[in-house]
DSSP file (Angstrom, degrees, kcal/mol; ACC not computed):
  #  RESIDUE AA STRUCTURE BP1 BP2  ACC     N-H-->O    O-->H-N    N-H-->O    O-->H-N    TCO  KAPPA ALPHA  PHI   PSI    X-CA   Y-CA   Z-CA
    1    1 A X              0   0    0      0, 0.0     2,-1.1     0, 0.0    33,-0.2   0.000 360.0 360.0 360.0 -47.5   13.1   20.1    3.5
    2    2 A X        +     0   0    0     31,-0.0     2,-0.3     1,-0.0    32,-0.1   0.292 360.0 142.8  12.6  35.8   14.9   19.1    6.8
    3    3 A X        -     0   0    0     -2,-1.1    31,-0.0     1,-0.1    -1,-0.0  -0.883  65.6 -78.8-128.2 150.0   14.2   22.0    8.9
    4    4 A X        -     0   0    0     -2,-0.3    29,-0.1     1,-0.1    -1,-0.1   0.297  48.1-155.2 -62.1 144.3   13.5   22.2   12.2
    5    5 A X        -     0   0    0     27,-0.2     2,-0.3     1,-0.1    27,-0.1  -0.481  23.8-111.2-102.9-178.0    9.5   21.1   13.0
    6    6 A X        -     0   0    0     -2,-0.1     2,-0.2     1,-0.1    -1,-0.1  -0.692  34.1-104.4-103.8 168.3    7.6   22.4   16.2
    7    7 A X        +     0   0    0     -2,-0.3     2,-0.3     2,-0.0    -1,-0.1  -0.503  45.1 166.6 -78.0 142.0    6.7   20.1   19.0
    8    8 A X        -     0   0    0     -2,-0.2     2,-0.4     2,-0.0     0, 0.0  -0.939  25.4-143.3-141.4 176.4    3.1   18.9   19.5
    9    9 A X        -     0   0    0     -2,-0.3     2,-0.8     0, 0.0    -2,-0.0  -0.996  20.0-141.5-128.9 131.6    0.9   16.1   21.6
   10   10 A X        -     0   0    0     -2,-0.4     3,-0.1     1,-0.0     6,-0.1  -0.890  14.7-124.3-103.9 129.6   -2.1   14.4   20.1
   11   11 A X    >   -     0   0    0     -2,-0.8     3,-0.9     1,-0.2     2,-0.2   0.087  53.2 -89.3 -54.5 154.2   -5.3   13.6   22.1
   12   12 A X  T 3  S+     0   0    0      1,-0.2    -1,-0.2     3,-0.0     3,-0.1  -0.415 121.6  27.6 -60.8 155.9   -5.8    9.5   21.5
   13   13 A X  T 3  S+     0   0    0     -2,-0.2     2,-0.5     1,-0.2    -1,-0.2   0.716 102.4 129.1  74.9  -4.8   -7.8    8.9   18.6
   14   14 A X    <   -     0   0    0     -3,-0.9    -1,-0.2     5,-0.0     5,-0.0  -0.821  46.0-145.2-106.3 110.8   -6.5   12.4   16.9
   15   15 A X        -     0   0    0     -2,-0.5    11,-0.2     1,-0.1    -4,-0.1   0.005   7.2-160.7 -41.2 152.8   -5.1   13.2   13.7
   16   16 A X  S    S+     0   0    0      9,-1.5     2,-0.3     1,-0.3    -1,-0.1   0.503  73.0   6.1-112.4 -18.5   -2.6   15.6   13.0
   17   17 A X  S    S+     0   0    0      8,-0.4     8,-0.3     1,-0.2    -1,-0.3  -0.969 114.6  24.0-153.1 151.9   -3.1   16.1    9.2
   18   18 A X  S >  S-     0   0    0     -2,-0.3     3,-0.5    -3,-0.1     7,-0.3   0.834  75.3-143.2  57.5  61.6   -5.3   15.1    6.5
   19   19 A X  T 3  S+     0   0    0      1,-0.3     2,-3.8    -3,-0.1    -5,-0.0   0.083  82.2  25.7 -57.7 156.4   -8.8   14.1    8.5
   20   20 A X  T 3  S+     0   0    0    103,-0.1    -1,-0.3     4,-0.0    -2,-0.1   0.012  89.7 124.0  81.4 -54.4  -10.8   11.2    7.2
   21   21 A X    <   -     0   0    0     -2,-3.8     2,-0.2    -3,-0.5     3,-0.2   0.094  60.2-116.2 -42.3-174.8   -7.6    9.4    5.6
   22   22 A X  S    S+     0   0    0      1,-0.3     2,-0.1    97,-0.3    -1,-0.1  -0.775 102.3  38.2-150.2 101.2   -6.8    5.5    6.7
   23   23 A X  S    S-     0   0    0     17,-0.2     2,-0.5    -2,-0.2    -1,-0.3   0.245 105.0-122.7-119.2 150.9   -4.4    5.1    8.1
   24   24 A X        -     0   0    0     16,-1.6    -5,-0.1    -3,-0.2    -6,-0.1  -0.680  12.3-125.5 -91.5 136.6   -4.3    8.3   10.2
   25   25 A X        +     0   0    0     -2,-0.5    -9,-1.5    -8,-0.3    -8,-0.4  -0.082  36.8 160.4 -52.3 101.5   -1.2   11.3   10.2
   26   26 A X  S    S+     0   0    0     12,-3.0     2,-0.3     1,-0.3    -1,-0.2   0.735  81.1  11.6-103.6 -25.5   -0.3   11.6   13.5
   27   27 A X  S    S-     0   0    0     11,-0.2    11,-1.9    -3,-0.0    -1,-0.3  -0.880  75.6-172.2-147.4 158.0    2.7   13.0   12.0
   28   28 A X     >  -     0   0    0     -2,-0.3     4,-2.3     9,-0.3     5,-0.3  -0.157  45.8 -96.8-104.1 156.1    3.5   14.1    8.4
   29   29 A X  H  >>S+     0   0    0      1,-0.2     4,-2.0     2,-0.2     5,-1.7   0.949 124.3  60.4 -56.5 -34.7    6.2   15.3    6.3
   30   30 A X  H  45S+     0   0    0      1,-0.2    -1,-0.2     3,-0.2     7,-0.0   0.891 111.5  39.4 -21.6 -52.4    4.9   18.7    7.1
   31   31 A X  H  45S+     0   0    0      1,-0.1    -1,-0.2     5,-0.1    -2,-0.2   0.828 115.9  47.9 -84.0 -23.7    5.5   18.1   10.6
   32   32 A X  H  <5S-     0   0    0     -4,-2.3   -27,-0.2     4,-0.2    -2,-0.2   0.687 107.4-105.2 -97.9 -23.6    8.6   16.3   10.5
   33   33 A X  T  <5S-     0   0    0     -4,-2.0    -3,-0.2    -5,-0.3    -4,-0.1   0.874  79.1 -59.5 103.7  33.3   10.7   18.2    8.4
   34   34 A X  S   <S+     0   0    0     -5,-1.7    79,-2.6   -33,-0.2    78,-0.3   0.134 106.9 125.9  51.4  -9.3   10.3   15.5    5.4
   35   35 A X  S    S-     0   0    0     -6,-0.2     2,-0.3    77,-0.2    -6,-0.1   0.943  77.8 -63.0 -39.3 -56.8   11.7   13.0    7.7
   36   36 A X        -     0   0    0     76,-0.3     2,-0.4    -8,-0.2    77,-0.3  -0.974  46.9-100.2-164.3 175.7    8.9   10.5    7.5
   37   37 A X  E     -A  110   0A   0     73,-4.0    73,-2.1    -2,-0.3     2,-0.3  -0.907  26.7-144.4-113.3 171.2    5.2   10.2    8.2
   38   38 A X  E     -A  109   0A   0    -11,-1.9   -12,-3.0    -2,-0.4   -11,-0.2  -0.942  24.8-167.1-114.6 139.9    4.0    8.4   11.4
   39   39 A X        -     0   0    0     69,-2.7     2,-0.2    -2,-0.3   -14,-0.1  -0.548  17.9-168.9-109.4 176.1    0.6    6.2   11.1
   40   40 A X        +     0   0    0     -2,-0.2   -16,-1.6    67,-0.2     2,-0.3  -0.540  13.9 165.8 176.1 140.0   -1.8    4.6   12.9
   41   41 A X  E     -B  106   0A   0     65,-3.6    65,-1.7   -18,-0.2     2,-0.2  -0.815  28.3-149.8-131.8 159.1   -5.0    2.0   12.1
   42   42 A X  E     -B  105   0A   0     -2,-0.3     2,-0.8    63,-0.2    63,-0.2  -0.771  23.0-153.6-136.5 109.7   -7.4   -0.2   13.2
   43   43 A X  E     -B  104   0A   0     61,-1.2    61,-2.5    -2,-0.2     4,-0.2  -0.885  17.4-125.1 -82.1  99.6   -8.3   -2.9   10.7
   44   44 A X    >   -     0   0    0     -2,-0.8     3,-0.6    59,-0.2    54,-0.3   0.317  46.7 -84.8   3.6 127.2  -11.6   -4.5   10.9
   45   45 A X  T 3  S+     0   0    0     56,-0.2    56,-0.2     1,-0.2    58,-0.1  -0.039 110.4  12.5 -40.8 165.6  -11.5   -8.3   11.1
   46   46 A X  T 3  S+     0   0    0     54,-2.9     2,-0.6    56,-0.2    -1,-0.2   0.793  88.6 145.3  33.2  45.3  -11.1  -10.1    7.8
   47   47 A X  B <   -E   98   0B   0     51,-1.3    51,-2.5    -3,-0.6    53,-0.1  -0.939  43.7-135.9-113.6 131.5  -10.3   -7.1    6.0
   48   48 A X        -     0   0    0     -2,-0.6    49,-0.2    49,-0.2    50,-0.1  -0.432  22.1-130.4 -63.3 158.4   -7.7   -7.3    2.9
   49   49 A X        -     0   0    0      1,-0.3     2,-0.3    47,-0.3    48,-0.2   0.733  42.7 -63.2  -3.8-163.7   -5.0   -4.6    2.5
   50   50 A X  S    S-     0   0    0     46,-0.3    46,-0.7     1,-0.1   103,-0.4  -0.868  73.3 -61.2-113.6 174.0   -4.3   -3.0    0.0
   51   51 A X        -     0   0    0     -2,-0.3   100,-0.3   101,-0.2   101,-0.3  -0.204  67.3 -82.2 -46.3 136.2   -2.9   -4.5   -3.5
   52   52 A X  S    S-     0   0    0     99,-0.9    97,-1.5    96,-0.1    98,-0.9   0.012  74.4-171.9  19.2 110.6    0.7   -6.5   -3.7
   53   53 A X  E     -FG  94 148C   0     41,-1.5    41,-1.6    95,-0.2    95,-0.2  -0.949  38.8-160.4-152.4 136.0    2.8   -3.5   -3.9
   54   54 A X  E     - G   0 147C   0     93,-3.9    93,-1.3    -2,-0.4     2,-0.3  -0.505   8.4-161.3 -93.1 167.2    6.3   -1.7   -4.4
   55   55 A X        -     0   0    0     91,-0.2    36,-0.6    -2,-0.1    91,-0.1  -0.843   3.1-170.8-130.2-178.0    7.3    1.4   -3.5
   56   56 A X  S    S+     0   0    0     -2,-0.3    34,-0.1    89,-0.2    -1,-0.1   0.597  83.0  35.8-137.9  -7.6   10.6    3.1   -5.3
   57   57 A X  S    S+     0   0    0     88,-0.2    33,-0.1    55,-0.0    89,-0.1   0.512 113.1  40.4 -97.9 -33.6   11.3    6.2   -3.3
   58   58 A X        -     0   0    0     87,-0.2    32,-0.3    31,-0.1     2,-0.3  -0.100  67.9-120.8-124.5-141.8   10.4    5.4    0.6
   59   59 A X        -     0   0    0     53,-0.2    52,-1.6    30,-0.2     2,-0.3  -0.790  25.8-148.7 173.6 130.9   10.8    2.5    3.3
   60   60 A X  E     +DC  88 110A   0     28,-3.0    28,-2.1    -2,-0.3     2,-0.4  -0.999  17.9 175.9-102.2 107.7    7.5    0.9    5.1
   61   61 A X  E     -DC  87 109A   0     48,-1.7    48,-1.1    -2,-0.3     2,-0.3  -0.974   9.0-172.5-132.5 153.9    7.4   -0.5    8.7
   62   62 A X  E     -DC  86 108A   0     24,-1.8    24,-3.0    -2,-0.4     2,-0.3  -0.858   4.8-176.2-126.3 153.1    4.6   -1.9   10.9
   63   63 A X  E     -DC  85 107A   0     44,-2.0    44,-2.2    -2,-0.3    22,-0.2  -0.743  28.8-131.9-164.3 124.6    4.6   -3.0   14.8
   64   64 A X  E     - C   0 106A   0     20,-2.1    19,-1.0    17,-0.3    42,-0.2  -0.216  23.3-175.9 -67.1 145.9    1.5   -4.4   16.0
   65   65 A X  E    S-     0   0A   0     40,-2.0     2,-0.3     1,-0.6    41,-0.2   0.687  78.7  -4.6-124.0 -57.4    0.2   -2.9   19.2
   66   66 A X  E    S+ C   0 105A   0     39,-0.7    39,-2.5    15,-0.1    -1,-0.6  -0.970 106.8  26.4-146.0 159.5   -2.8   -5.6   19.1
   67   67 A X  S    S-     0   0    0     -2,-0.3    15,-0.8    37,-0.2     2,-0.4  -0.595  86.0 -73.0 112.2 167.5   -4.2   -8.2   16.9
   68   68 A X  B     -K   81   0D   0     34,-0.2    32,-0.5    -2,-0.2     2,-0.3  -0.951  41.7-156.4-132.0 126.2   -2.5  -10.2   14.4
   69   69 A X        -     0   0    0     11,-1.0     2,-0.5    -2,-0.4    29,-0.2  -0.771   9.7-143.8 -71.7 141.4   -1.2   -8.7   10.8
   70   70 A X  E     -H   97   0C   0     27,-1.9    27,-1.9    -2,-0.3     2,-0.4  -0.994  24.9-171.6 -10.8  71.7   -0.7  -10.7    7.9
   71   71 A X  E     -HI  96  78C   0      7,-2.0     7,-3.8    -2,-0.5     2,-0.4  -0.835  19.1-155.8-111.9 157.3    1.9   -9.5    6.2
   72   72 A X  E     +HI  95  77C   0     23,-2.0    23,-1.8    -2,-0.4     2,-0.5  -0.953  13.1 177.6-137.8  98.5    3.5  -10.3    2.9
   73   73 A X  E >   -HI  94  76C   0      3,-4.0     3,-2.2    -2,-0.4     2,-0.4  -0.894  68.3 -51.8-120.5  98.9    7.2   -9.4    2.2
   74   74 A X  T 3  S-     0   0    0     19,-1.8    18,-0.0    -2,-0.5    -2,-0.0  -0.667 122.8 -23.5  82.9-136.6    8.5  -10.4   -1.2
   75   75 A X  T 3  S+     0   0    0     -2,-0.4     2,-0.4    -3,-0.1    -1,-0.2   0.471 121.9  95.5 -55.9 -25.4    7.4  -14.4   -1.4
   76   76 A X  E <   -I   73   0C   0     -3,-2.2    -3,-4.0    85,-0.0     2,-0.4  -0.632  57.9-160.7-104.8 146.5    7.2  -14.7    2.2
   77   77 A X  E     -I   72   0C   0     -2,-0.4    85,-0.9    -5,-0.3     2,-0.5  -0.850  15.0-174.3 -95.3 123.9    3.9  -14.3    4.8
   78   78 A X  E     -Ij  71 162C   0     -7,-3.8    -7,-2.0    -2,-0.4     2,-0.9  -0.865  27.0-136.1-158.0 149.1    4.0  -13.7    8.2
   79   79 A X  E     - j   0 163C   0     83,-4.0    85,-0.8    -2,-0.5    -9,-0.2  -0.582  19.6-169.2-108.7 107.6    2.2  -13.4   11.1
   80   80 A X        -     0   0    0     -2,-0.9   -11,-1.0   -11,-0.2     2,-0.3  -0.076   6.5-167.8-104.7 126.8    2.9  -10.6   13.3
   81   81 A X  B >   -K   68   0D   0    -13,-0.2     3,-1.0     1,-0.1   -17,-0.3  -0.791  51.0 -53.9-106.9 167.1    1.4  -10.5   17.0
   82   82 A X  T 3  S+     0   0    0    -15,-0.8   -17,-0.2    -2,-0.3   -16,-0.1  -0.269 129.3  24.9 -86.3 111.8    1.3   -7.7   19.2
   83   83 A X  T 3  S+     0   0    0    -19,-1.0     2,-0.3     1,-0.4    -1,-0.3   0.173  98.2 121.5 111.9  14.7    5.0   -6.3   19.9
   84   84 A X    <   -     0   0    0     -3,-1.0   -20,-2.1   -20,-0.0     2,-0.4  -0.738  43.3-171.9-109.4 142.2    5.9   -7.7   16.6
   85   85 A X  E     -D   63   0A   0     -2,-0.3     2,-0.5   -22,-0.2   -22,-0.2  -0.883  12.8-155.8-137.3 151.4    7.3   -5.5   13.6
   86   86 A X  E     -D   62   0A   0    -24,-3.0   -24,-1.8    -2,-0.4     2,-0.5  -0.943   7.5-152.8-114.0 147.2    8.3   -5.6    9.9
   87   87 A X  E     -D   61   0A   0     -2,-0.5     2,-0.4   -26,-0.2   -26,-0.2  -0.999  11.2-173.9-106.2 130.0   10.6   -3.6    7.9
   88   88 A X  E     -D   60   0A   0    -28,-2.1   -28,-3.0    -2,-0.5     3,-0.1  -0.984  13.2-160.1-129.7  99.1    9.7   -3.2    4.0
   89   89 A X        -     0   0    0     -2,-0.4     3,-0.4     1,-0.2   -30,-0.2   0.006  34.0 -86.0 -61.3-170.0   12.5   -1.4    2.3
   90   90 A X  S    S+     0   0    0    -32,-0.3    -1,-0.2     1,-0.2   -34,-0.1  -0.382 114.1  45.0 -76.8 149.8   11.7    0.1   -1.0
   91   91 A X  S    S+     0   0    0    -36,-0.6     2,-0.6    -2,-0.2    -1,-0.2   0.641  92.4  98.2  90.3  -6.1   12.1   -2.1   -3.9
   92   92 A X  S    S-     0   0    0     -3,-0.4     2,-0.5   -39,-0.1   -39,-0.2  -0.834  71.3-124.4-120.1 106.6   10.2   -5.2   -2.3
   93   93 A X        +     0   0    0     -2,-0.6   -19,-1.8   -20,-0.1   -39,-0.2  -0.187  44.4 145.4 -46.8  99.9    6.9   -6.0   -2.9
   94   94 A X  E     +FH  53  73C   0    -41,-1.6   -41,-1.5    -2,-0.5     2,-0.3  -0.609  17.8 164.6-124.9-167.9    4.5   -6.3    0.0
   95   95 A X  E     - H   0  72C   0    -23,-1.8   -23,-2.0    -2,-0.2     2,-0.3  -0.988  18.5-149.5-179.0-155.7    1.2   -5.8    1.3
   96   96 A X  E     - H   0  71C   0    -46,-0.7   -47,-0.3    -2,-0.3   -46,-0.3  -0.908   4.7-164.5 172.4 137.8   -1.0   -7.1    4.6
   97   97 A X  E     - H   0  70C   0    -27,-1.9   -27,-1.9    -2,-0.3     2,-0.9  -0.919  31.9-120.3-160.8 156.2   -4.5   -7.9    5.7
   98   98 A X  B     +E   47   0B   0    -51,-2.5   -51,-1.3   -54,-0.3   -29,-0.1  -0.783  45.4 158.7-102.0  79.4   -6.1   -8.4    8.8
   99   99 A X        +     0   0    0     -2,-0.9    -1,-0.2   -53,-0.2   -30,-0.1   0.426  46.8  97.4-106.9  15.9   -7.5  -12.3    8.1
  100  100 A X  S    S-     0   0    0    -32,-0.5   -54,-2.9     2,-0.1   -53,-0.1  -0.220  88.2-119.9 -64.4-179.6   -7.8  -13.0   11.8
  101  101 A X  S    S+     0   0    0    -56,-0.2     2,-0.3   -55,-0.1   -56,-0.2   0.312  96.0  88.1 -99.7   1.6  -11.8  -12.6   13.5
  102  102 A X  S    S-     0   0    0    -58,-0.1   -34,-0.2   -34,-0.1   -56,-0.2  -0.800  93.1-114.9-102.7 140.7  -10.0   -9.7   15.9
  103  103 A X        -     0   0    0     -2,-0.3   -59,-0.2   -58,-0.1     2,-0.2  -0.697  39.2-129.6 -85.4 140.9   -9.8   -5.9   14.6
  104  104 A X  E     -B   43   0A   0    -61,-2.5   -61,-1.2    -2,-0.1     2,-0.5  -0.784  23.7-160.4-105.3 134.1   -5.9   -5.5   14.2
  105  105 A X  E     +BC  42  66A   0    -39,-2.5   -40,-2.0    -2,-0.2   -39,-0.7  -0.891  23.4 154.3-119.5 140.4   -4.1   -2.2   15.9
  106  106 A X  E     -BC  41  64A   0    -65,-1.7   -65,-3.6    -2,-0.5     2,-0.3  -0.928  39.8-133.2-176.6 173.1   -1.5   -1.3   14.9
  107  107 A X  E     + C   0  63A   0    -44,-2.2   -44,-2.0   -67,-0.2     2,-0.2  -0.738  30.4 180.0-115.2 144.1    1.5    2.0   14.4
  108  108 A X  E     - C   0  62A   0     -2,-0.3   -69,-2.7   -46,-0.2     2,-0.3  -0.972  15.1-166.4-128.9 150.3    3.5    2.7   10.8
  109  109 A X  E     -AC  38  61A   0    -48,-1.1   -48,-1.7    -2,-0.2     2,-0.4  -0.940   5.0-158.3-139.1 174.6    5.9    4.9    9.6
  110  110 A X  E     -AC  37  60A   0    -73,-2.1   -73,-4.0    -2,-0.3     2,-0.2  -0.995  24.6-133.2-137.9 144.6    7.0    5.6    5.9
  111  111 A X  S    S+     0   0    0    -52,-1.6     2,-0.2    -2,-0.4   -75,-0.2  -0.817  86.9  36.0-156.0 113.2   10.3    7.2    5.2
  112  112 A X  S    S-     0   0    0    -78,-0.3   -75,-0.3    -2,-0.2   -76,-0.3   0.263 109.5-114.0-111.3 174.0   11.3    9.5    3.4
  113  113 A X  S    S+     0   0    0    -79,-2.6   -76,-0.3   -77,-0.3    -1,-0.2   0.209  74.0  71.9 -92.3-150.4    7.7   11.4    4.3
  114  114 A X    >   +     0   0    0    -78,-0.3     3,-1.2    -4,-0.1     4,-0.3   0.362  38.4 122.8  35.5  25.4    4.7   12.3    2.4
  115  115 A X  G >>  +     0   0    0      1,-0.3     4,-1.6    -3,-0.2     3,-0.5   0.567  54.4  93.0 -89.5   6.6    2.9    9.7    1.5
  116  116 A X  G 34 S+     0   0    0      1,-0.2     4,-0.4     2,-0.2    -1,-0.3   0.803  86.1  58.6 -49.9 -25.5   -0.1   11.4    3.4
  117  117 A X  G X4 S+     0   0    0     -3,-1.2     3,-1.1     1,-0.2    -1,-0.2   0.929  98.5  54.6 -68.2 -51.7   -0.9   12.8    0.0
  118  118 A X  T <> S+     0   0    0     -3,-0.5     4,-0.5    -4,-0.3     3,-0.2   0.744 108.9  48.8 -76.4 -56.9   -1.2    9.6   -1.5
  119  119 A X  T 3< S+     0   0    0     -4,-1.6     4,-0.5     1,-0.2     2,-0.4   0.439 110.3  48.5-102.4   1.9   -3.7    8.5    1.0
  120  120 A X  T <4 S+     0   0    0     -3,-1.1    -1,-0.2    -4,-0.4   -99,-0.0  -0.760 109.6  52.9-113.5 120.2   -5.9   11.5    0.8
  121  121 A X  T  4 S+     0   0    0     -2,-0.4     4,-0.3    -3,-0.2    -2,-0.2  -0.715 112.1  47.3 -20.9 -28.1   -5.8   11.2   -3.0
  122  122 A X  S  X S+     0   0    0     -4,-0.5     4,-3.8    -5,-0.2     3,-0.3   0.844 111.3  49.2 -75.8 -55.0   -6.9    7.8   -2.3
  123  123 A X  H >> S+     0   0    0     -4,-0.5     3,-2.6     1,-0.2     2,-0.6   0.931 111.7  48.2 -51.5 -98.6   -9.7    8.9    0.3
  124  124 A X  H 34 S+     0   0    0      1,-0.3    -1,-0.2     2,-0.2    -2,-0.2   0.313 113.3  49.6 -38.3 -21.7  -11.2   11.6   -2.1
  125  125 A X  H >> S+     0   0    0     -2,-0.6     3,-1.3    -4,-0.3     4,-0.7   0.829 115.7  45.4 -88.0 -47.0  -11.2    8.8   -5.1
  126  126 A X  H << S+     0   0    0     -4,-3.8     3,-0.3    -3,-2.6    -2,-0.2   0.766 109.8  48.7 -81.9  -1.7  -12.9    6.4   -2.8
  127  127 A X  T 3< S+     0   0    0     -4,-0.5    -1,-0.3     1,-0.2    -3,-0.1  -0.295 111.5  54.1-107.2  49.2  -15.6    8.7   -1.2
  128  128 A X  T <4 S+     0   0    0     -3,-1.3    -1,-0.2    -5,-0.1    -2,-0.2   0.176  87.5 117.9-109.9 -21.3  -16.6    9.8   -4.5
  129  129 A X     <  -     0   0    0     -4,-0.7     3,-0.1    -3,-0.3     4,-0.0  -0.251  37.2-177.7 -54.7 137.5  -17.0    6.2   -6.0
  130  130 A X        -     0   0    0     -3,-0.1     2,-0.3     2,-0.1    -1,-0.0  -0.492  67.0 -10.7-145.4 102.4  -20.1    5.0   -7.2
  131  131 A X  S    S-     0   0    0      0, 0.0     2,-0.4     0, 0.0    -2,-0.1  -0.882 118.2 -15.0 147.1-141.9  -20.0    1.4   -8.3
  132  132 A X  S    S-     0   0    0     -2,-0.3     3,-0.1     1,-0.1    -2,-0.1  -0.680  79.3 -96.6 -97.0 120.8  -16.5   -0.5   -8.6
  133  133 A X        -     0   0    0     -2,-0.4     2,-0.5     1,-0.1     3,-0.1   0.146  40.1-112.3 -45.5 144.8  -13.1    1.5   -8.7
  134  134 A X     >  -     0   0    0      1,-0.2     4,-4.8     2,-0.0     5,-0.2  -0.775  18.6-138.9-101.1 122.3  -11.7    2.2  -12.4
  135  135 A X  H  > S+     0   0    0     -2,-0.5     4,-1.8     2,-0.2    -1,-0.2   0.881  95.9  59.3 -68.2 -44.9   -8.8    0.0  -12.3
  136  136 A X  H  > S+     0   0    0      1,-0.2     4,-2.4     2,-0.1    -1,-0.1   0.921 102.3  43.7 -41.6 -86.6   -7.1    3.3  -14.4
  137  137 A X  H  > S+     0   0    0      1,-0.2     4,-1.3     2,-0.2    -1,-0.2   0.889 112.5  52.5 -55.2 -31.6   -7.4    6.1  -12.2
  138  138 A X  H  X S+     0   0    0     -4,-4.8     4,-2.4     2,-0.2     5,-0.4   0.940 109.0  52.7 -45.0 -55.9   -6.2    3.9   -9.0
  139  139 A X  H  X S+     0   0    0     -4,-1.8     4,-1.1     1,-0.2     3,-0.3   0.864 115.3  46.6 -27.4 -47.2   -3.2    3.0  -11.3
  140  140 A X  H >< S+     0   0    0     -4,-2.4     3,-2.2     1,-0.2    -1,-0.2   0.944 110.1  44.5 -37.7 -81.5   -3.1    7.1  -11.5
  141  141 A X  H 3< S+     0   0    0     -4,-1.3     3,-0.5     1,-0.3    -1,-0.2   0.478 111.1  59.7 -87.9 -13.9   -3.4    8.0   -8.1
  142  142 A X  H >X S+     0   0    0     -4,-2.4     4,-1.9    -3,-0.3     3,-1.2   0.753  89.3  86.2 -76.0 -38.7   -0.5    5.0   -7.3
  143  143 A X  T << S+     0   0    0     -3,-2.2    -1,-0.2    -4,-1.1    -2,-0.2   0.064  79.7  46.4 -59.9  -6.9    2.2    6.7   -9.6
  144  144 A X  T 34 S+     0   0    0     -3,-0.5    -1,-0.4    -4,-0.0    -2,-0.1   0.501 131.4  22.0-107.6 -18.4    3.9    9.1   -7.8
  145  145 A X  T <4 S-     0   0    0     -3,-1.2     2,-0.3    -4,-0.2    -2,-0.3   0.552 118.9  -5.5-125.0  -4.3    4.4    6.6   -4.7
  146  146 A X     <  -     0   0    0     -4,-1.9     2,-0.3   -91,-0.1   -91,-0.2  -0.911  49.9-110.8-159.1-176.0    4.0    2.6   -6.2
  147  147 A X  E     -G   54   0C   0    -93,-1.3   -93,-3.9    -2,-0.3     2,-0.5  -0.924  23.5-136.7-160.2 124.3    3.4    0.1   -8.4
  148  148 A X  E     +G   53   0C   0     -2,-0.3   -95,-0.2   -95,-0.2   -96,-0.1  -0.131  34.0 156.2 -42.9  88.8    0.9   -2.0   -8.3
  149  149 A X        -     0   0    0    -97,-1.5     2,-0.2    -2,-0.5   -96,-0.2   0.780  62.2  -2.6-130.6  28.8    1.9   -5.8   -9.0
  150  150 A X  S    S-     0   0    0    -98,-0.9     2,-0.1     3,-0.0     3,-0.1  -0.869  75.3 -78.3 175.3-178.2   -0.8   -8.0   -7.4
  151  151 A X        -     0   0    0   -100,-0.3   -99,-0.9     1,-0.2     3,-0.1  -0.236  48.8-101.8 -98.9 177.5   -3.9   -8.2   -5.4
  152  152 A X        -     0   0    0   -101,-0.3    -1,-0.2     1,-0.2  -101,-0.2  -0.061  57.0 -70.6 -84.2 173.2   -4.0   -8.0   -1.9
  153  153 A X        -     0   0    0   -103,-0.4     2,-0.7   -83,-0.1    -1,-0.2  -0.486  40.3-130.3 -83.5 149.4   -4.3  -10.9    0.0
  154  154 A X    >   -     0   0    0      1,-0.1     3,-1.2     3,-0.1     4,-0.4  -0.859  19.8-159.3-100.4 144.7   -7.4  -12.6   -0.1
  155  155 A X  T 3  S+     0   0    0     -2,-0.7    -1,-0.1     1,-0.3  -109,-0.1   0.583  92.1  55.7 -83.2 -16.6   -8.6  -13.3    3.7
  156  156 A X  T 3  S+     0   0    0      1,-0.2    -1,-0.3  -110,-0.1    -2,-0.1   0.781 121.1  34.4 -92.0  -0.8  -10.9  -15.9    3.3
  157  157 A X  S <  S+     0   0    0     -3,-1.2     2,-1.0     2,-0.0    -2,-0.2   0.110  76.4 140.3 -75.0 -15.1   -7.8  -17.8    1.5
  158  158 A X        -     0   0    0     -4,-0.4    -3,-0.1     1,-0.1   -59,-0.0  -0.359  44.2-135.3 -79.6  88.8   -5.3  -16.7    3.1
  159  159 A X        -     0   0    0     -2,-1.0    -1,-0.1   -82,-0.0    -2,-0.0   0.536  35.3 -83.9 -46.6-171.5   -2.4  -19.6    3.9
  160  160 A X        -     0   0    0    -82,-0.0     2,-0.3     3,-0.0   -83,-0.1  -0.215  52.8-161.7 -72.4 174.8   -0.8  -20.3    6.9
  161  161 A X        -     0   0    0      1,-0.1   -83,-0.2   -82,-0.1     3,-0.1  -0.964  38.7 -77.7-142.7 159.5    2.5  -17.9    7.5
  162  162 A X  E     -j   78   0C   0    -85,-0.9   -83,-4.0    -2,-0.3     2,-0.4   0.130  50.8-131.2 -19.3 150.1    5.5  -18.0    9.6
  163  163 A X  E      j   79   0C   0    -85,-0.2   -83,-0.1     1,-0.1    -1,-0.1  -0.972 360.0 360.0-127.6 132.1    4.1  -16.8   13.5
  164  164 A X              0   0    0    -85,-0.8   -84,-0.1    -2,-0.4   -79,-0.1   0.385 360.0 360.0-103.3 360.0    6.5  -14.3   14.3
């Protein structure tokens, strides 16, 4: 896909791709030429993550703009504070939850790119829901980009970590 992308600037607070998803495109494999996507969230105080998770195709990385992350690499926990970053190759199980009382900001990118698909497949499953998600179809909609292999952290549980 590699080919050359056009230039753009995004408004704060504006998506580039894929409206509604979390975490929001600012830019996409679309945009990038496959390179990667680019992210950006704010996670709600005491909010889990998503599930314990591998990827087998891309590369994950977070740097906190504000807040503190939780994050979960392999065995190890840590807690990341504003200028602070992780890298999660492929092949390691992680995942990351906001279990401070502060809504967590923070920037990601995934690389090789597309996993924007992933997270509007995800969107569309969950604003269609009504009652409790069918443990199948996530497993579906996880299958072209992960594998599941544990829950997310839980936040009112969560143990101490490493302060990064």
């Amino acid at each position: 896909m590699n080919q050359q992308a056009a230039p753009y600037v995004l408004a704060a607070g504006q998506a580039r791709s894929h409206p509604g998803t979390v975490p929001a495109i600012k830019a996409g494999a679309a945009d990038t030429g496959g390179l990667l996507t680019f992210c950006e969230q704010v996670i709600p105080p005491r909010t889990p993550g998503p599930p314990l998770h591998v990827h087998h195709k891309t590369d994950e990385c977070f740097s906190v703009i504000d807040g503190h992350l939780l994050v979960q690499a392999g065995e190890e926990r840590h807690d990341l504070g504003p200028g602070c970053f992780a890298w999660l190759p492929r092949q390691i199980p992680h995942t990351y939850a906001n279990a401070s009382a502060s809504p967590v900001h923070l920037v990601g990118a995934v690389v090789p790119g597309g996993i924007e698909e992933f997270f509007a497949a995800q969107a569309a499953h969950f604003a269609r829901l009504q009652g409790p998600p069918d443990p199948e179809r996530i497993a579906a909609i996880w299958a072209g980009h992960g594998l599941i292999v544990g829950p997310p952290i839980e936040v009112d549980a969560a143990p101490a970590a490493s302060r990064a």
